[in-house]
LUMRO-802635 format. One record per atom (N, C-alpha, C): residue number from 1; atom name; x, y, z. Coordinates in pm, 1 decimal. Example, Ala and Ser with C-alpha at 12.3 -4.5 7.8 and 13.67 -1.06 7.14 Angstrom:
BEGIN
SITE/seq/atom/east/north/up
SITE/1/N/1319.0/-569.0/780.0
SITE/1/CA/1230.0/-450.0/780.0
SITE/1/C/1320.0/-330.0/780.0
SITE/2/N/1285.0/-225.0/708.0
SITE/2/CA/1367.0/-106.0/714.0
SITE/2/C/1290.0/3.0/787.0
//
This chain:
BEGIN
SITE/seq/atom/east/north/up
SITE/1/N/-760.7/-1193.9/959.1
SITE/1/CA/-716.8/-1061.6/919.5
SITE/1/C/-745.7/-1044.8/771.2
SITE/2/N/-831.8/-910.4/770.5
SITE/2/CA/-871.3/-912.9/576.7
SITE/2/C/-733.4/-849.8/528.3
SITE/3/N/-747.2/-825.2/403.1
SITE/3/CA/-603.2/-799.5/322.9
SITE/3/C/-637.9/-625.5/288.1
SITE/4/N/-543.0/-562.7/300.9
SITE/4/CA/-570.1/-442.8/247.2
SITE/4/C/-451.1/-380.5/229.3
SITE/5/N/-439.2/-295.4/125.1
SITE/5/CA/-405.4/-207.4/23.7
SITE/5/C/-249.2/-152.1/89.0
SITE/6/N/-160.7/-201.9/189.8
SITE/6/CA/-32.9/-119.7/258.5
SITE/6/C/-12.3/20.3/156.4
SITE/7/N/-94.9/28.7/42.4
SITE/7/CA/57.5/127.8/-56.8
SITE/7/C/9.4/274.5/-13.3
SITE/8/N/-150.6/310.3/44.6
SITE/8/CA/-156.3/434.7/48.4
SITE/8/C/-152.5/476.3/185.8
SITE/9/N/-62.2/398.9/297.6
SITE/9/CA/-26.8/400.4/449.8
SITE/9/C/102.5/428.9/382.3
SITE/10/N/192.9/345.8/300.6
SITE/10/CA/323.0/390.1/308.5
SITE/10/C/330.0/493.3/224.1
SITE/11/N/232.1/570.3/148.0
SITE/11/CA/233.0/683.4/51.9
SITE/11/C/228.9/799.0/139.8
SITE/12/N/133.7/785.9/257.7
SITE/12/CA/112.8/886.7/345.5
SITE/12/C/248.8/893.1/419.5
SITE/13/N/284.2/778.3/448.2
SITE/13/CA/396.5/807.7/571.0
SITE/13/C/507.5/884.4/480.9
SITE/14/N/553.3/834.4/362.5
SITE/14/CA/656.5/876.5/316.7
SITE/14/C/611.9/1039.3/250.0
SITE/15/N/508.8/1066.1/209.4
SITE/15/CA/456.1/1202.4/198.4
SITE/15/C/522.6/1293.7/334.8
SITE/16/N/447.9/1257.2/427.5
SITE/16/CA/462.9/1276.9/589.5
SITE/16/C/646.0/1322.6/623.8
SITE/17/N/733.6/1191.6/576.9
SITE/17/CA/848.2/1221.3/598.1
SITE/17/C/935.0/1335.4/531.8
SITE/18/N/850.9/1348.5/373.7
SITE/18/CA/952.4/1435.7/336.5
SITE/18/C/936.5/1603.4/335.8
SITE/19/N/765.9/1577.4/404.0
SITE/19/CA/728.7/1692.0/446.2
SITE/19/C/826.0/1793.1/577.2
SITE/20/N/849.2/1697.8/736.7
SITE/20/CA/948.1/1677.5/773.1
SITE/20/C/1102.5/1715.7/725.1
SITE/21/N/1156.7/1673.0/661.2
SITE/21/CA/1284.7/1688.0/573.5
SITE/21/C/1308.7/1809.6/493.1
SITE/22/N/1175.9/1866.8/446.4
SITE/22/CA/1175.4/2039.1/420.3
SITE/22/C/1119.0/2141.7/501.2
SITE/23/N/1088.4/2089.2/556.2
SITE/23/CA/1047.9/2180.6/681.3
SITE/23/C/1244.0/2180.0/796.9
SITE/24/N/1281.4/2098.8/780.8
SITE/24/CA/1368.3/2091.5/811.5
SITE/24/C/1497.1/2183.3/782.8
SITE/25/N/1469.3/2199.2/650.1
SITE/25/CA/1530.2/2258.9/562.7
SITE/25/C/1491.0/2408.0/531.3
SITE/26/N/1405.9/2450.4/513.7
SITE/26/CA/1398.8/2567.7/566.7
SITE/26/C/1434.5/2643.5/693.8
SITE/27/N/1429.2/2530.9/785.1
SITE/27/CA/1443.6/2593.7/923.3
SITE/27/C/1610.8/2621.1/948.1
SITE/28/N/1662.5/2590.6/897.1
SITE/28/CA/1830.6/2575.3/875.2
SITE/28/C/1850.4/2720.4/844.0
SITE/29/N/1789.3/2721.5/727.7
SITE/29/CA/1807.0/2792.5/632.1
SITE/29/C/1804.7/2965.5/709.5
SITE/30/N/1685.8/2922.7/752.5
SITE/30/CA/1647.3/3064.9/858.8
SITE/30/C/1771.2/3065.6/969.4
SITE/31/N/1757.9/2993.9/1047.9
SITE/31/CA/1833.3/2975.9/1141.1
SITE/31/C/1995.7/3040.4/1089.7
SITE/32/N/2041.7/3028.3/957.2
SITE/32/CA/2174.0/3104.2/908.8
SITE/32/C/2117.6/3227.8/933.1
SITE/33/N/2031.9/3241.9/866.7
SITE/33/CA/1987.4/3405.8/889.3
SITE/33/C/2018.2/3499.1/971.8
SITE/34/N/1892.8/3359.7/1101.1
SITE/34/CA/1937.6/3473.8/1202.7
SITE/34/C/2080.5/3496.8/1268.2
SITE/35/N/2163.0/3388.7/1261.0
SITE/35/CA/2269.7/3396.4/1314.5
SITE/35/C/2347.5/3535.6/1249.2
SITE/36/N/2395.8/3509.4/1144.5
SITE/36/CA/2380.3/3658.1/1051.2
SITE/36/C/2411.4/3796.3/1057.5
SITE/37/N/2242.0/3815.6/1115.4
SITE/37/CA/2187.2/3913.3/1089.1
SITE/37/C/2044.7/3926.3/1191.0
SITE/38/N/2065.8/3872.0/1313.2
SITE/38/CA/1954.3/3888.4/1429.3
SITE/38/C/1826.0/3991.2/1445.5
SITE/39/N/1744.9/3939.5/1374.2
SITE/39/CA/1619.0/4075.0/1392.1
SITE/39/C/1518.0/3988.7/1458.0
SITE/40/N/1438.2/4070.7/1482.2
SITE/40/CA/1340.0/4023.2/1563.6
SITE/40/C/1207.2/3939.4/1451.9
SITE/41/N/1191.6/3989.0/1334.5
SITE/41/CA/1133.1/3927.5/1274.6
SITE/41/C/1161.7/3771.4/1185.6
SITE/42/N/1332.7/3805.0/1187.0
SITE/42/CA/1389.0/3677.3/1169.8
SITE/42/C/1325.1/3577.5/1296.7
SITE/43/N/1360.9/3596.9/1425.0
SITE/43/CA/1318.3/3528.1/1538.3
SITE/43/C/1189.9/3445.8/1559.4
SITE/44/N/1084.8/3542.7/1495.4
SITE/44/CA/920.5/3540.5/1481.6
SITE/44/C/914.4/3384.7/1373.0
SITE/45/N/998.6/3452.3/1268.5
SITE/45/CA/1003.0/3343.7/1146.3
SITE/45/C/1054.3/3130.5/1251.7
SITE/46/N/1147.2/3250.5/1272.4
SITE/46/CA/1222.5/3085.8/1313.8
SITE/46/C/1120.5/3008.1/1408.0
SITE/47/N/1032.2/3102.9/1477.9
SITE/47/CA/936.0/3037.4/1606.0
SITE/47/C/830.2/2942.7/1493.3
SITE/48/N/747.2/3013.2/1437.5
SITE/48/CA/668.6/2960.0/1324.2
SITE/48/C/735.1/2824.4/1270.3
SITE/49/N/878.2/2856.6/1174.9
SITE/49/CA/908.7/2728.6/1138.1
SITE/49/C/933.6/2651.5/1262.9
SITE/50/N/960.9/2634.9/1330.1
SITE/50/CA/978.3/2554.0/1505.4
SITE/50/C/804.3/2458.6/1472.9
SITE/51/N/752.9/2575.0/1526.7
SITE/51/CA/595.2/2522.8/1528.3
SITE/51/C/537.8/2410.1/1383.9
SITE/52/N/568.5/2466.5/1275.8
SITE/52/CA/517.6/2379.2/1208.8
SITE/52/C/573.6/2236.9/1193.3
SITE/53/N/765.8/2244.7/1207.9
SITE/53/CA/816.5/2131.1/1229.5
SITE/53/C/759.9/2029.2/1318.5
SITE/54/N/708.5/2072.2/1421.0
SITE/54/CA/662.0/1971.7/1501.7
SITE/54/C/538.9/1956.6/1505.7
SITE/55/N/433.0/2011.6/1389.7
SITE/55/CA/289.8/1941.9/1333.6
SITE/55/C/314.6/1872.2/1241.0
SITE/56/N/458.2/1865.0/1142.1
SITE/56/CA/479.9/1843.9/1024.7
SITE/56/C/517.5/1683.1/1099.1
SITE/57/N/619.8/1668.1/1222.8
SITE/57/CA/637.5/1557.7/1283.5
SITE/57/C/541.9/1457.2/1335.8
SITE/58/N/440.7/1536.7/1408.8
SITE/58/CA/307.3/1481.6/1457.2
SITE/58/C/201.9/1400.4/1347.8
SITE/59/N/231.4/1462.3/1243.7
SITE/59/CA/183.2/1390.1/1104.2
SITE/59/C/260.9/1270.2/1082.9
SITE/60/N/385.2/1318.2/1090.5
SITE/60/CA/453.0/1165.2/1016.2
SITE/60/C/452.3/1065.3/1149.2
SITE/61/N/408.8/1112.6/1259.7
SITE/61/CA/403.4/986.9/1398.4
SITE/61/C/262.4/960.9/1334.7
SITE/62/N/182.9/980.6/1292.6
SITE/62/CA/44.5/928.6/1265.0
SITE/62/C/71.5/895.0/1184.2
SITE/63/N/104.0/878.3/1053.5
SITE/63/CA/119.5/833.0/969.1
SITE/63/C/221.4/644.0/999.6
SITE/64/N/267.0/682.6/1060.8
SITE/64/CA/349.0/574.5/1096.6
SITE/64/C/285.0/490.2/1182.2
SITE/65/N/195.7/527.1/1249.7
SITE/65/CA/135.5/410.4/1344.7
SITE/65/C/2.8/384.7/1277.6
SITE/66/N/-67.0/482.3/1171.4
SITE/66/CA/-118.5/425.9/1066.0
SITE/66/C/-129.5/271.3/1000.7
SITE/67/N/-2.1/295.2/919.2
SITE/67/CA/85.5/238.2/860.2
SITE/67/C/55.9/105.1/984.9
SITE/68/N/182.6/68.5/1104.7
SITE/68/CA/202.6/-15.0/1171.7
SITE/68/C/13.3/-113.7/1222.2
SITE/69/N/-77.2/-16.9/1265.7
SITE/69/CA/-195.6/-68.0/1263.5
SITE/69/C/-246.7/-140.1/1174.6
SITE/70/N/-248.6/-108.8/1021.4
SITE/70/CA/-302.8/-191.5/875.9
SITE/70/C/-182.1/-322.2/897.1
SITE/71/N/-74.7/-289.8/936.0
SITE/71/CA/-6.6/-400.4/869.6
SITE/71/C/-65.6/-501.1/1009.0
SITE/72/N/-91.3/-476.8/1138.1
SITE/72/CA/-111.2/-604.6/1231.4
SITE/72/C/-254.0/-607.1/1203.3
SITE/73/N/-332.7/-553.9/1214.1
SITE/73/CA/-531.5/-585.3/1166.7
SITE/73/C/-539.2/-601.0/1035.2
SITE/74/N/-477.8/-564.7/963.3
SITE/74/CA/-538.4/-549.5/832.0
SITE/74/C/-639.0/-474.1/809.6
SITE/75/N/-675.8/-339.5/886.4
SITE/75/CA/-779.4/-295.5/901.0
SITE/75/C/-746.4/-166.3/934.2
SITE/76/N/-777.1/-30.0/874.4
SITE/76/CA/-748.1/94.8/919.0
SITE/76/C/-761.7/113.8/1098.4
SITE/77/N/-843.1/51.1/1155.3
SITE/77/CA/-892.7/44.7/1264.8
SITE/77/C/-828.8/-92.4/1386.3
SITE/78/N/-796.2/17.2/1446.2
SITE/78/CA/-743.4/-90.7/1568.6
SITE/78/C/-647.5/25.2/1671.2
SITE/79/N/-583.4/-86.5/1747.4
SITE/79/CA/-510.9/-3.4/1910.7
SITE/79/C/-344.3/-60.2/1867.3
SITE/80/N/-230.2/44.2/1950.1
SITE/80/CA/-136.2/-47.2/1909.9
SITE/80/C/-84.5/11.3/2045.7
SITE/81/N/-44.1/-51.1/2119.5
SITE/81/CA/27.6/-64.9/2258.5
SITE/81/C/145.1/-72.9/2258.8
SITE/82/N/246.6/56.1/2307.9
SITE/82/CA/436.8/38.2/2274.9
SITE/82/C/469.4/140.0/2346.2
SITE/83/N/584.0/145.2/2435.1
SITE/83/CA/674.6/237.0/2451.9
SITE/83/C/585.4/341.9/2579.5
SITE/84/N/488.1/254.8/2610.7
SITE/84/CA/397.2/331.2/2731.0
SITE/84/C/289.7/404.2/2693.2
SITE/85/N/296.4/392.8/2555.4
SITE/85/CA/140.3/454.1/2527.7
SITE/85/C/71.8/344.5/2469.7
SITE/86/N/-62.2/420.2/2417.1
SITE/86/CA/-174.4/321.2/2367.6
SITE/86/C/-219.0/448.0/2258.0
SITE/87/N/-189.6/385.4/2124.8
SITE/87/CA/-238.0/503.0/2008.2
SITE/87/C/-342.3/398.2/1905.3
SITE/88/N/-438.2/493.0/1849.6
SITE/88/CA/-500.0/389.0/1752.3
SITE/88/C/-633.9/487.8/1695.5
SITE/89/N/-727.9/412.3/1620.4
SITE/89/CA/-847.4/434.2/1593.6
SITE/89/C/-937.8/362.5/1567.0
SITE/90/N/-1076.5/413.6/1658.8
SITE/90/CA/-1188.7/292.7/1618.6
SITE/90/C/-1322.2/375.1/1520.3
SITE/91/N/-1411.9/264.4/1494.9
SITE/91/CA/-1511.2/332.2/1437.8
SITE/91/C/-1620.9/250.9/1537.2
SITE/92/N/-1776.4/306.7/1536.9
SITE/92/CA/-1835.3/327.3/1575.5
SITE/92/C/-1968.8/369.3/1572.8
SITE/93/N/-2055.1/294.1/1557.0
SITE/93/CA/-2176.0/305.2/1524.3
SITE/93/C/-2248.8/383.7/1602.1
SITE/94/N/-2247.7/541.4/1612.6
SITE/94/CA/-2291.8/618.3/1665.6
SITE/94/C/-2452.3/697.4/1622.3
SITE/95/N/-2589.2/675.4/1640.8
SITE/95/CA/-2687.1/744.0/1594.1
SITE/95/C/-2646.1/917.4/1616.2
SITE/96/N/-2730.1/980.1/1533.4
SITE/96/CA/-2734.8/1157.5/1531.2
SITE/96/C/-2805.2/1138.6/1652.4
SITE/97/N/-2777.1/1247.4/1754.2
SITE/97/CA/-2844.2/1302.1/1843.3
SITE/97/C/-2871.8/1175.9/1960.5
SITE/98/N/-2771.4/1116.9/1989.1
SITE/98/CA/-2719.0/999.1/2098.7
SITE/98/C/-2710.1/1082.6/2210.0
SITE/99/N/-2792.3/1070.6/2323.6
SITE/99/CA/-2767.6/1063.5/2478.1
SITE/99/C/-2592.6/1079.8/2482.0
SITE/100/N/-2514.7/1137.3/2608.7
SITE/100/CA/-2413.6/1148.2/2597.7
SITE/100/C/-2408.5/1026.5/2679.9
SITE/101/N/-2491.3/953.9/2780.7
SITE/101/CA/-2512.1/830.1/2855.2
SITE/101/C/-2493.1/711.0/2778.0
SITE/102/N/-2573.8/741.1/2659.0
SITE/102/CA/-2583.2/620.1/2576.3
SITE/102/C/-2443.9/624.5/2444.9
SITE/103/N/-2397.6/714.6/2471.7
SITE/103/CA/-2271.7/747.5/2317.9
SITE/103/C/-2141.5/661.1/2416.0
SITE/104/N/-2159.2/758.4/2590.7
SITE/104/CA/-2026.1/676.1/2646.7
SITE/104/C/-2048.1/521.3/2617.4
SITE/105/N/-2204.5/433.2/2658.5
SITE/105/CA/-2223.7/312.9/2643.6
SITE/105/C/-2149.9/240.3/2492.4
SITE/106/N/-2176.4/325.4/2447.9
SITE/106/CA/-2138.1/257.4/2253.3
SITE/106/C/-2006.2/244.9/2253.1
SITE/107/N/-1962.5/359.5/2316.1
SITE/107/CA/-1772.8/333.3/2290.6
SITE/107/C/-1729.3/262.5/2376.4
SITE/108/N/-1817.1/243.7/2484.6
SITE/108/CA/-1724.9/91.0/2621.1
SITE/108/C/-1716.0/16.5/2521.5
SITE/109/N/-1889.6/-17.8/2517.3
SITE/109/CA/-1911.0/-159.7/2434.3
SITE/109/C/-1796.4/-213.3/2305.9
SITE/110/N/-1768.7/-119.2/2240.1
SITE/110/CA/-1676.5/-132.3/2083.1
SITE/110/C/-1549.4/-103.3/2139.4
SITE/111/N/-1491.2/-38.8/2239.0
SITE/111/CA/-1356.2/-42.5/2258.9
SITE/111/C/-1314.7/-63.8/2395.8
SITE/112/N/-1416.2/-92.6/2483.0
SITE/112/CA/-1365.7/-127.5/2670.0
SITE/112/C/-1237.7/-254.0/2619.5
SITE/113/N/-1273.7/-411.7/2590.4
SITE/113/CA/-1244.6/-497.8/2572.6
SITE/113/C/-1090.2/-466.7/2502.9
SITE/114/N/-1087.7/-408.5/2393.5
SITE/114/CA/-984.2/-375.2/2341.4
SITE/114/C/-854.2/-267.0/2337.1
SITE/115/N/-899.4/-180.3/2439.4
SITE/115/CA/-826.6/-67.9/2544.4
SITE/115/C/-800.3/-153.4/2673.1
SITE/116/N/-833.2/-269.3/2748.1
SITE/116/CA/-828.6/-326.0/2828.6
SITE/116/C/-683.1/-436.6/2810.3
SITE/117/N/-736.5/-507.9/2707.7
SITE/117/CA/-618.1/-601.3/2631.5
SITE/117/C/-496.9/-512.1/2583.7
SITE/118/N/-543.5/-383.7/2537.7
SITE/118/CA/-400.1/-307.7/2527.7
SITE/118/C/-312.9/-271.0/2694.5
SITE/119/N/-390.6/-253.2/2757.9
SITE/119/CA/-308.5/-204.1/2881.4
SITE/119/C/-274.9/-328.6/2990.7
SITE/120/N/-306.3/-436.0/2940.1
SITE/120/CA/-289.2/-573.4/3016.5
SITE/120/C/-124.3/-578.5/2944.8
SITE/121/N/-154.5/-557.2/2809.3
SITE/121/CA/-41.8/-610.8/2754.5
SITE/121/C/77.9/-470.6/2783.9
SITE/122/N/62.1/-389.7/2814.9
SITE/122/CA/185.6/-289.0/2871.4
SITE/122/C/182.2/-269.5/3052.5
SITE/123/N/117.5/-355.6/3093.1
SITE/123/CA/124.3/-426.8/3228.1
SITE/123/C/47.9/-329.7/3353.5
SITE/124/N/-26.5/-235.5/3310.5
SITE/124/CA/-130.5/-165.3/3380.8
SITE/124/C/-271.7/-166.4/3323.8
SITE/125/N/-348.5/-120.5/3455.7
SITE/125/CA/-478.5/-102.6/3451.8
SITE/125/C/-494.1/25.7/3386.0
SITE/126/N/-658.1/44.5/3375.6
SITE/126/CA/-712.7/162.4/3278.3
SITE/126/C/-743.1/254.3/3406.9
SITE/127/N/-745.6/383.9/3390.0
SITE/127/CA/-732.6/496.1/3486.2
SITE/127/C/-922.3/554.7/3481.7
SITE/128/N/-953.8/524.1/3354.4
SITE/128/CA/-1092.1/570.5/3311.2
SITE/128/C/-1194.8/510.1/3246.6
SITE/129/N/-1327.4/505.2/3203.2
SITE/129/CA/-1396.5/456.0/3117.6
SITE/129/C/-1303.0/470.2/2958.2
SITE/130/N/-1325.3/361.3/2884.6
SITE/130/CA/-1325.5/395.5/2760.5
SITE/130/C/-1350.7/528.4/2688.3
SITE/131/N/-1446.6/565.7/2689.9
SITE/131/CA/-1452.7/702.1/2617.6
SITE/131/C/-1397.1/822.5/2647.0
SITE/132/N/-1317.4/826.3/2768.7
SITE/132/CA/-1245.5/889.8/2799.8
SITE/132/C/-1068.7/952.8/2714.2
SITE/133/N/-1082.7/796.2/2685.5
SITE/133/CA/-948.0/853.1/2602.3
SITE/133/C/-990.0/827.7/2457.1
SITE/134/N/-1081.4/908.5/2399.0
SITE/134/CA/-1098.8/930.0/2280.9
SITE/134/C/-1126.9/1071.6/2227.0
SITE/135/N/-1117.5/1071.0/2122.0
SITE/135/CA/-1141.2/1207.9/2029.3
SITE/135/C/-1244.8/1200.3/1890.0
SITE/136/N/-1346.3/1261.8/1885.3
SITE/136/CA/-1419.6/1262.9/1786.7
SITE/136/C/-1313.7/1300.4/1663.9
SITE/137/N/-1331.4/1263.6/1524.7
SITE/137/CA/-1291.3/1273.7/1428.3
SITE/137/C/-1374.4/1358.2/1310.9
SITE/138/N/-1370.4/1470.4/1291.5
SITE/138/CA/-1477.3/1551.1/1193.2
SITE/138/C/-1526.5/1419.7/1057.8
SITE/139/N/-1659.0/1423.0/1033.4
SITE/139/CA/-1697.3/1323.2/965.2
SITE/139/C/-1760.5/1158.7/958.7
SITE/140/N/-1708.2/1058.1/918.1
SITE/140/CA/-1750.2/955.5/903.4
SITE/140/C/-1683.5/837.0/823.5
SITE/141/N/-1700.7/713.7/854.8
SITE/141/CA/-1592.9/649.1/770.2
SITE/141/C/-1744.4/565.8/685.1
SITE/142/N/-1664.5/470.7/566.4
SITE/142/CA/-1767.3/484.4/472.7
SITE/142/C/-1893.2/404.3/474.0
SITE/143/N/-1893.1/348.9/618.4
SITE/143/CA/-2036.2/268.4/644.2
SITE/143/C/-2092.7/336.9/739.7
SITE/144/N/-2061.7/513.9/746.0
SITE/144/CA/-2149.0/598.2/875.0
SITE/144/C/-2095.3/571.6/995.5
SITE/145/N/-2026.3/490.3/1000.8
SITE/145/CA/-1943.6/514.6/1179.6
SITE/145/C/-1888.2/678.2/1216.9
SITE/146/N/-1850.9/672.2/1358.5
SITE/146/CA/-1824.0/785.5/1360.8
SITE/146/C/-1664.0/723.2/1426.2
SITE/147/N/-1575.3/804.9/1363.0
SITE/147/CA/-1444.4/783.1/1358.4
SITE/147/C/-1372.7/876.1/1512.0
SITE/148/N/-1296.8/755.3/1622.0
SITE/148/CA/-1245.2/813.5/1734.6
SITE/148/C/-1080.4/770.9/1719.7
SITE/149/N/-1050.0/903.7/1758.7
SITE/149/CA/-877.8/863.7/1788.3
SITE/149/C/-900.1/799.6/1944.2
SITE/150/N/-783.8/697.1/1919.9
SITE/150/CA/-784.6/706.2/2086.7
SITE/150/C/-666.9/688.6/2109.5
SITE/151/N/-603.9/760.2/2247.6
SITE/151/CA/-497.7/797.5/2288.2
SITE/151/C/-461.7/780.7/2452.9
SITE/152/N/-399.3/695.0/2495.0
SITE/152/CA/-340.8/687.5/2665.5
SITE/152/C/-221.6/670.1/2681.5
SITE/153/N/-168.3/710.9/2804.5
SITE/153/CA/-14.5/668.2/2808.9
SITE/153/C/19.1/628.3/2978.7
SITE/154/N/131.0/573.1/3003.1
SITE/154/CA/153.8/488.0/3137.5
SITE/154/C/155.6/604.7/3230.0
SITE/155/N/120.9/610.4/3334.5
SITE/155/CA/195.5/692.0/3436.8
SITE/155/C/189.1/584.1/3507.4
SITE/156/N/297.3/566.1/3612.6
SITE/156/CA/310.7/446.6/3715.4
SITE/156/C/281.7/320.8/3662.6
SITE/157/N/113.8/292.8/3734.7
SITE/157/CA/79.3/137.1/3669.5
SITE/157/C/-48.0/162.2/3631.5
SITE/158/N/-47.3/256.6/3548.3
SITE/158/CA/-179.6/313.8/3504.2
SITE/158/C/-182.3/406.2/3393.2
SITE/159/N/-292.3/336.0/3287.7
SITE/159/CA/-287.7/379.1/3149.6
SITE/159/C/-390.5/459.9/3180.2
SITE/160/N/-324.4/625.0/3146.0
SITE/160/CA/-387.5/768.8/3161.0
SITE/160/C/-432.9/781.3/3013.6
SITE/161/N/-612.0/866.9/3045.6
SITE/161/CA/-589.7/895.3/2863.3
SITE/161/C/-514.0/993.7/2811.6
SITE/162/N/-545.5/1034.3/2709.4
SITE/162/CA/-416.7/1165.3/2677.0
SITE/162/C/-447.5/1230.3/2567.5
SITE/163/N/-606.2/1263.9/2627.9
SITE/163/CA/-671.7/1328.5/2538.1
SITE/163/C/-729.3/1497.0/2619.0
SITE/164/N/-693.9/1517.3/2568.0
SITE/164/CA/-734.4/1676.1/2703.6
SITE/164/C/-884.1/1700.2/2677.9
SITE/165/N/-942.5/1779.7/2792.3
SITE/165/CA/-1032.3/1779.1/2798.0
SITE/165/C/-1101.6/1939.5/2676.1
SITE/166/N/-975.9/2004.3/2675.2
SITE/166/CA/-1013.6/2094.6/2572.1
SITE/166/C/-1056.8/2052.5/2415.1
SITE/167/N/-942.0/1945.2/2405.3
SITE/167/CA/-999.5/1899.4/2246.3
SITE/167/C/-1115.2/1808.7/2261.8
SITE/168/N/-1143.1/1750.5/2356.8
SITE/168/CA/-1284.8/1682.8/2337.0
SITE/168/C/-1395.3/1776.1/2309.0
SITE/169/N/-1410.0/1926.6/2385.8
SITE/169/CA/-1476.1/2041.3/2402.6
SITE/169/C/-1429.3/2100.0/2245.0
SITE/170/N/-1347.3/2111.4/2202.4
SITE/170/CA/-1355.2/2159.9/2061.5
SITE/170/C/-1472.2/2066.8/1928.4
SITE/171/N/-1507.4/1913.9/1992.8
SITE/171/CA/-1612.2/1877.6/1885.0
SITE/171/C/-1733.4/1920.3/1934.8
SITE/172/N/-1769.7/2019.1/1996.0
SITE/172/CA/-1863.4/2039.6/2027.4
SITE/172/C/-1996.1/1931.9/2163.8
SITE/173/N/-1919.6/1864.8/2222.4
SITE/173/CA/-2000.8/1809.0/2262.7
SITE/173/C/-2064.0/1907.4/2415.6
//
């Protein structure tokens, strides 16, 4: 395991949390409001803060399994298997203008083995190919890989991905 840097995983997470904690706080805040003084645009408000609270949350769950990934690899990159899911990120030596035949091949190859060992170790089989439960990442990490979330979770005895098929269709493929 190489050594790397924990301080800007726990900078993010704790960024993350206190983002959370005012978002929180506003939403209170509204929420007197409407109690109050009930309008419909108060309502609108409170839906919005609702909504962002729980992107503002979705951040600090990434941030946190961030975080938990560097500290077991030592490596921005890896899978972490808990609580019935399988969350993580790999990179990936993907050429411009890859066969979609040959792109699924690249991501077995770099993550079958290691999506496999994750779902051995939460005591089910895989439901799909590897590339199935991944998500393109806008960009590149700094040796040109192409950066995939990957995401599954248990149903029964079987690790589902849990990546919809709309956000795969949003990178354009």
């Amino acid at each position: 395991m190489s050594s790397i840097d924990l301080s800007r995983y726990e900078a993010d997470l704790a960024a993350a949390e206190a983002e959370v904690k005012r978002i929180r706080g506003e939403n209170a805040k509204l929420a007197d409001t409407l109690r109050g003084a009930p309008k419909e645009a108060s309502r609108e408000h409170l839906r919005r803060g609702a909504a962002s609270l729980a992107a503002a949350k979705e951040r600090a769950e990434a941030a946190r399994v961030a975080l938990r990934i560097a500290q077991e690899t030592g490596s921005p990159y890896g899978l972490l298997a808990r609580e019935g899911r399988v969350v993580g990120t790999v990179a990936v030596a993907i050429p411009v203008g890859t066969p979609s035949a040959d792109r699924a091949r690249l991501i077995d190859e770099a993550l079958g083995a290691e999506l496999t060992s994750a779902a051995s170790a939460l005591g089910v089989v895989l439901a799909a190919p590897a590339e199935r439960y991944t998500r393109e990442r806008p960009g590149r990490d700094p040796d040109g890989r192409t950066l995939l979330d990957v995401a599954g979770h248990v149903e029964g005895d079987v690790l589902m991905p849990a990546v919809s098929r709309a956000a795969k269709g949003a990178r354009g493929r």
